[in-house]
C-alpha positions as CSV (number, residue, x, y, z in Angstrom):
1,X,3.6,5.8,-10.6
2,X,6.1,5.2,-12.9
3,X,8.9,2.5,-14.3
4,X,12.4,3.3,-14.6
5,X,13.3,3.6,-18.0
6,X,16.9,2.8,-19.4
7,X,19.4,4.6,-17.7
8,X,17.0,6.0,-14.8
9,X,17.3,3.6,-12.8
10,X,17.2,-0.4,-12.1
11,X,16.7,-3.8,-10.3
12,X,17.0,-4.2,-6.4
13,X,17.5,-7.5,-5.0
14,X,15.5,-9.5,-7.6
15,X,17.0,-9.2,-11.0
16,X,13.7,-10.4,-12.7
17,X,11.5,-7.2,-10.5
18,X,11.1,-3.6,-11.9
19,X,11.7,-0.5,-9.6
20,X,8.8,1.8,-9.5
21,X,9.5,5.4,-7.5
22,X,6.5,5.8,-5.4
23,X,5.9,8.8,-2.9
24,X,7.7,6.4,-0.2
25,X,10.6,5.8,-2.6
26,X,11.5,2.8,-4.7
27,X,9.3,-0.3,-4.4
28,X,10.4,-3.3,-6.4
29,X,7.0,-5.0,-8.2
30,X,7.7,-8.5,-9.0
31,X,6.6,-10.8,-11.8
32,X,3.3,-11.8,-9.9
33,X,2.4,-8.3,-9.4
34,X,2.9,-7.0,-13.0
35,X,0.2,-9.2,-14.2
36,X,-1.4,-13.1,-13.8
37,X,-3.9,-14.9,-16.3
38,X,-6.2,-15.1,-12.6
39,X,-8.1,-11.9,-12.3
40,X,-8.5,-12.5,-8.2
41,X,-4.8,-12.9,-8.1
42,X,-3.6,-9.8,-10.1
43,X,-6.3,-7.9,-8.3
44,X,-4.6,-9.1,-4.8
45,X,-1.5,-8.1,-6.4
46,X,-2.6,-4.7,-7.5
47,X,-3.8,-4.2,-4.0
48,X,-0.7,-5.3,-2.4
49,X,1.3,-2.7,-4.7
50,X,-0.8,-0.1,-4.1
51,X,-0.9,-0.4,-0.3
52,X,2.4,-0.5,-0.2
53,X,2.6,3.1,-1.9
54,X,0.7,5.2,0.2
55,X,2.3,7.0,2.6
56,X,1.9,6.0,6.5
57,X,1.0,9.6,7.1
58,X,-2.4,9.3,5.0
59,X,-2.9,6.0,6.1
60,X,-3.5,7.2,9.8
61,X,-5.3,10.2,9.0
62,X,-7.7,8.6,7.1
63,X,-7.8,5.9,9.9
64,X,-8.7,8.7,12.5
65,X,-11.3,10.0,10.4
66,X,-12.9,6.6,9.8
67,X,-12.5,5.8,13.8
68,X,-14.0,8.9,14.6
69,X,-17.1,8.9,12.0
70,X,-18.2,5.3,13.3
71,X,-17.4,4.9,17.1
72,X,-17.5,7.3,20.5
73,X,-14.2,5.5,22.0
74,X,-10.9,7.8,21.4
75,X,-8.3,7.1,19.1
76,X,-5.5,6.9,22.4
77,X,-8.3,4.5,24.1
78,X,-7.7,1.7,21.3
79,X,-5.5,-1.1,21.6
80,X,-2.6,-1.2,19.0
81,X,-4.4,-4.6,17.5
82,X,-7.2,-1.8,17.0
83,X,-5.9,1.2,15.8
84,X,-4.2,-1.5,12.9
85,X,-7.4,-2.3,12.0
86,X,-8.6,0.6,11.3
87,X,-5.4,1.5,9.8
88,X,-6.3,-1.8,7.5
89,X,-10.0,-0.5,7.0
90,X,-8.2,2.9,5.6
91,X,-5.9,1.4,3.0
92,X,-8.8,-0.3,1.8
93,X,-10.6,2.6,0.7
94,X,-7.3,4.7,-0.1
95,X,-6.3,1.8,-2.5
């Protein structure tokens, strides 16, 4: 991950949030998310930004793999409430 530098890039909607060029494309990080004097906040943060740059591809692959390694019902069987669950469960340990 990096931060536009001068003349690379810019703001989006929020003139106070950085653009950072993630593999998904350009995510703005707002003020909360670039750092709080509460550690459980600017770890919630950090989670949220990171979850928000992996890519929907891995997301669901690891998803599969963590639906397949802990139950015997298929994938197609699940409910969509389900398979975003597991798609939760996945960022988790991505992030």
């Amino acid at each position: 991950m990096r931060l536009f530098v001068d003349g690379e890039g810019g703001h989006m909607l929020d003139n106070s949030a950085n653009v950072v060029q993630t593999s998904n494309g350009l995510l703005q990080v707002s003020e909360e998310e670039k750092g709080s004097a509460n550690p459980v906040i600017h770890h919630l943060s950090v989670y949220k930004t990171r979850a928000r740059m992996l890519s929907d591809d891995r997301v669901e692959k690891k998803a599969r793999e963590l639906h397949a390694a802990n139950s015997y019902t298929d994938w197609a069987a699940l409910s969509d409430d389900d398979k975003e669950l597991w798609r939760h469960m996945a960022r988790l340990e991505l992030c």
